[in-house]
Structure formats: C-alpha cells, structure tokens
N, C-alpha and C positions, 0 to 999 in steps of 0.2 A: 305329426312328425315335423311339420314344414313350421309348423309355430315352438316347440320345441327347441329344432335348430336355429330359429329367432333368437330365443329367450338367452341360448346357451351365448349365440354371436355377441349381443346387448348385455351379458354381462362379461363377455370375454374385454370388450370395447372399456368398460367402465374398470374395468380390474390395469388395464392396459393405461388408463388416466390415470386413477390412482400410480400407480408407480413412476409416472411423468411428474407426479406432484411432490410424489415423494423426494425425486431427485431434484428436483428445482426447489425443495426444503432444506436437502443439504447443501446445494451450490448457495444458497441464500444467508447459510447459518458462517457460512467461509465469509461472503460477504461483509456479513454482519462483524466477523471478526475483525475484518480488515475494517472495517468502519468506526470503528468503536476507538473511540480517541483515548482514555482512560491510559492505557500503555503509551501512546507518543507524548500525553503529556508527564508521566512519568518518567521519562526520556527526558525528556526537554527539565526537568525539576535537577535532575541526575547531573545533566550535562551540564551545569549552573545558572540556567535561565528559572531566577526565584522572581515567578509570578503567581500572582493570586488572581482565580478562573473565581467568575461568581457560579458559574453552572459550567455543564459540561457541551450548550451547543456550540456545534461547532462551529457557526458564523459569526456567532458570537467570539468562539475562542479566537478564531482567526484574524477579527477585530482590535482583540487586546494583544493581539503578537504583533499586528502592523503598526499601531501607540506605542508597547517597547520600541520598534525599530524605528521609530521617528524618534522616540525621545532617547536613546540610547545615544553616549558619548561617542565622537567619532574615533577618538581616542583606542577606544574598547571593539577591537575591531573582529577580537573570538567572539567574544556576545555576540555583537553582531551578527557574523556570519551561522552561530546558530540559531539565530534567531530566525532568519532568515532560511536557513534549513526546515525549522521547525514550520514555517509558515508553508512551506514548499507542500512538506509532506503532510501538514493538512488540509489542504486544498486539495492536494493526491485520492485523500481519504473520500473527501467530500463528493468524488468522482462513483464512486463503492457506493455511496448512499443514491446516488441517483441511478443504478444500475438495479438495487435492491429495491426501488418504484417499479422499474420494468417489468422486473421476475414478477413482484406482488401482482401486478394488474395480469400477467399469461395466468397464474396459478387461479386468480378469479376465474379470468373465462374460462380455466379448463374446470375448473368446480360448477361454472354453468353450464356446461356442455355435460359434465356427469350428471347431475342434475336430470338435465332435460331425458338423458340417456334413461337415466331411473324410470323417469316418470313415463315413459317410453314403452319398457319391457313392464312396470306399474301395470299398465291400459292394457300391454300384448297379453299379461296375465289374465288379465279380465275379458277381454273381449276374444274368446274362442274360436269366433268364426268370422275370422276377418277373411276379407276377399283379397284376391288374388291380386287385382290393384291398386289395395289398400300398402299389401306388402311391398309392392313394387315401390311408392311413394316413399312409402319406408325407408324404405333399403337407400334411395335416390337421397333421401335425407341424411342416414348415417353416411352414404361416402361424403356428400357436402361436409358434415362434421368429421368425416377423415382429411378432407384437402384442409380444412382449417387447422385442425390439430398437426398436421403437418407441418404447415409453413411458422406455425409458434414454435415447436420443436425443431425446426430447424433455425430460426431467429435464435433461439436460446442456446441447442445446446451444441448447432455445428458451427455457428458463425462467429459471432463477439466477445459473446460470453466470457469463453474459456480461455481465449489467446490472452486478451484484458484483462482476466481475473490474472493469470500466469506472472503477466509483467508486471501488473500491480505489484505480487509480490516479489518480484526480484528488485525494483525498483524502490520498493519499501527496508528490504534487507541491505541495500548497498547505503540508504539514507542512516541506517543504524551502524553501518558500519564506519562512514564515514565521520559521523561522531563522535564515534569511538576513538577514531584514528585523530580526529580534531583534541581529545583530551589526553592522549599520549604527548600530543605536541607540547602540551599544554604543559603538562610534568615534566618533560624535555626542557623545557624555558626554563622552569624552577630547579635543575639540575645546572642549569649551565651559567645562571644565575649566581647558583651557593658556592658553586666552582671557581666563577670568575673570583666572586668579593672574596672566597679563602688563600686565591693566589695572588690576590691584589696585599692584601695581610701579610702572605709569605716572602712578595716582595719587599714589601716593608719594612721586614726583621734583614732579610737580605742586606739591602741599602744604609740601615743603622749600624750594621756590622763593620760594611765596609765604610762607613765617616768617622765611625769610631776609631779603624784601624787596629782594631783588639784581634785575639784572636781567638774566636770564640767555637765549640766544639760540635755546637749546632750546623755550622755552618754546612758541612756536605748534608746532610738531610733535609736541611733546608733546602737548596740544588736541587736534592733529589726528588723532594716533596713538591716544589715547581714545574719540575720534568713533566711531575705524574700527571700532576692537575693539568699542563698544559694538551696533553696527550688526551685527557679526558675530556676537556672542551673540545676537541679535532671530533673526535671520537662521537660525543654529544651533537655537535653538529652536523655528521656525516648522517647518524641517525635519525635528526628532524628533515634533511631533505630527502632521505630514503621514503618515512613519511608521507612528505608532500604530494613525492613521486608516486605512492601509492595513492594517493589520494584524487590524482589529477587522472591518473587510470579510471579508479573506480569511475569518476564525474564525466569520463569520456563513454564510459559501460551505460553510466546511467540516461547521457543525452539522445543514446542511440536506442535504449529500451525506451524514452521517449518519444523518440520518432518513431519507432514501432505501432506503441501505440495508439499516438494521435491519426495511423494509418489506420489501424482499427475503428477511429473512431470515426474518422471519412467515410468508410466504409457502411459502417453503420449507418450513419446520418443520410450516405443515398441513399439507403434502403426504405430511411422513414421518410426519403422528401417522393420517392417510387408510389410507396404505401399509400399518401397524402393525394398524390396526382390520383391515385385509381380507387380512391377514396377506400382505403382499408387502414383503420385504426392500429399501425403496433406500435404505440407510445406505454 
C-alpha cells in the first residue's frame, strides 16, 4: 500500500512538471513572437526605410540600421528618426531573445528533475520491498525537488516573467503606432505642400489680373478658390501638430513603460547576483 501511494505521489509530481513545461512552452512560443524580427522589419520596409538585410540576425540587423543612421542625410530628418525607432525596437526585441535562454535552461532542468523522477518511481516499481528508510530518503529527496521546482516556478512565472513580457508588449504596440502617426505627418507635408504651390499659382492669376486691369470673370473664384486653400493649409497644420501632440504622449507612455521595466530588470538581476552569492545557478 505504502509503495503504491509512492508510485501514485511520483507520478502525480511528474504529471505536475509536465504542465510546468507545458506553460513555459506557451510563455516561450509569445516570446518567440515578440522576438522574431521579420514583422519589425517589415515595418521598418513600410515606413520607407528601403534597406537590404543579408540575413535575418538580429545583431546583425541592428548593425545595418546604425550604418543607415550614420550615413543618412541630416537633411532627411523622418528617415532618420525611423530609423532610429526601428533601431530602438530591435534592441527591445533583442531583450525577448535573452529571456527565451532563461525559460530554455528552467524547461531543461525541470525535464531533468522529471527524468530523475521517472527513473525514481522506474526502481520503486522494481524494488518491492524497500525499507522504511529507504523511503524516508526518498521522500527527503522529492521535497528537495519540490523547493527547487518551486523557486524556478516562482523565478518564471510570479516574478519577471510576466510584468516584462506585458510591457514588452505595450511598449512594442506604442513603437508601431508611433510610426504610424510619423507617416500621417508625413502625407500631411505632402497635402500642405500641393496646397501651398496651387495657392501660390492662384495668386498669380490673382496679380495678372490685377496689372492687367482687365476685368476678367474668374476673378471671384479665384478669391474664393485662395480663401479655401488658405483655410486648408490652417486646417493641415492644426492637424500635424495635433499629431505631434499625439505623438509626444504616446513617447511620454513609452518612457515610463521603460522605466517599468528596466525596474523589472533590477529586480531580476538582484535575484541572479542573491543566486550567485549562495551559489545557485538561475541564469
């Protein structure tokens, strides 16, 4: 009976990892997504920064966007600054890949704690008449592999993890949106643009009329046609600094999810300089 309730506990313990691994396969597969550059660079292609990637790593890529942004015109000051975006939130990324080393190494050692567990309840099968202080040892040994599976599960899934994964992506969605809001501006120019050089023309026929002294039938429409376009450059420009204003938000939202969490990240790194001093491995 007493080796029985063993057998039953030893695979209750291994059923209980499995599922620990389970979920630190989905938290890893989010990771992965956030990590995976393929969509920021298709961003970055969108947003007008036409560069050519030989491959897709990322130190690499990140490489070739800081060579754009040295040799870019200073003139060209949108490029620029997405360029500079784009560099921001791959380095962001790059944060996601080193998180997804983390998880990889907990998900090893709980596959070797299953393992050992296996080969465990293996032997309890086999050996029927274990002694009573064989068990005891046992036992003494699976809670040691409970405190440890603890403090991994609790490194993973109550501490960093999750706050860091969160902001990651709010942090990620404000950089696309802020793009976004960079290429509205961007069409705004080119409206205000075609607007000014059609009123600059409208003046012109304005001015001829009046040197001429004729009296020509265009004339109120013309007025009126000045009016409009004048109205719409106000108008266009009331619009790009609405914009901005949005924009200078967003980049206040984003500085502060920042310092979130490079908090997160303090936090974390006492943990591993703790682990370090008391010589326990959670890198």
């Amino acid at each position: 009976k007493v080796k029985e309730d063993y057998g039953t506990f030893l695979t209750n313990q291994i059923l209980a990892i499995s599922d620990e691994i389970e979920l630190l396969e989905e938290r890893k597969a989010i990771l992965n997504s956030n990590a995976d550059i393929s969509k920021i660079l298709e961003l970055g292609s969108i947003s007008g920064c036409d560069i050519e990637f030989i491959n897709d790593d990322i130190t690499e890529v990140i490489t070739t966007v800081q060579e754009q942004i040295d040799n870019v015109n200073q003139d060209d000051w949108i490029r620029k600054n997405t360029l500079i975006t784009l560099k921001r939130v791959l380095q962001e990324h790059l944060h996601s890949r080193e998180m997804i080393q983390y998880i990889n190494w907990v998900i090893k050692q709980k596959k070797l704690i299953s393992k050992q567990l296996a080969n465990t309840r293996k032997q309890s099968n086999i050996e029927k008449k274990l002694l009573v202080n064989q068990i005891s040892d046992v036992t003494q040994a699976i809670n040691d592999i409970k405190e440890q599976m603890a403090e991994c599960a609790k490194s993973v899934r109550s501490f960093w993890v999750n706050p860091i994964l969160k902001l990651d992506v709010k942090i990620a969605n404000i950089e696309s949106t802020i793009n976004k809001l960079y290429d509205e501006v961007s069409e705004i120019d080119l409206e205000i643009s075609d607007s000014r050089e059609e009123k600059e023309q409208v003046s012109g026929r304005i001015e001829d009329i009046k040197q001429s002294g004729s009296s020509d039938s265009s004339w109120d429409s013309l007025w009126s046609r000045k009016k409009l376009l004048t109205r719409n450059i106000s108008d266009l420009y009331n619009k790009k600094q609405e914009k901005y204003s949005e924009i200078n938000n967003l980049r206040e939202d984003r500085k502060e999810y920042r310092i979130q969490r490079q908090n997160w990240f303090d936090r974390r790194n006492l943990l591993l300089s703790l682990g370090e001093k008391n010589k326990i491995d959670l890198k």
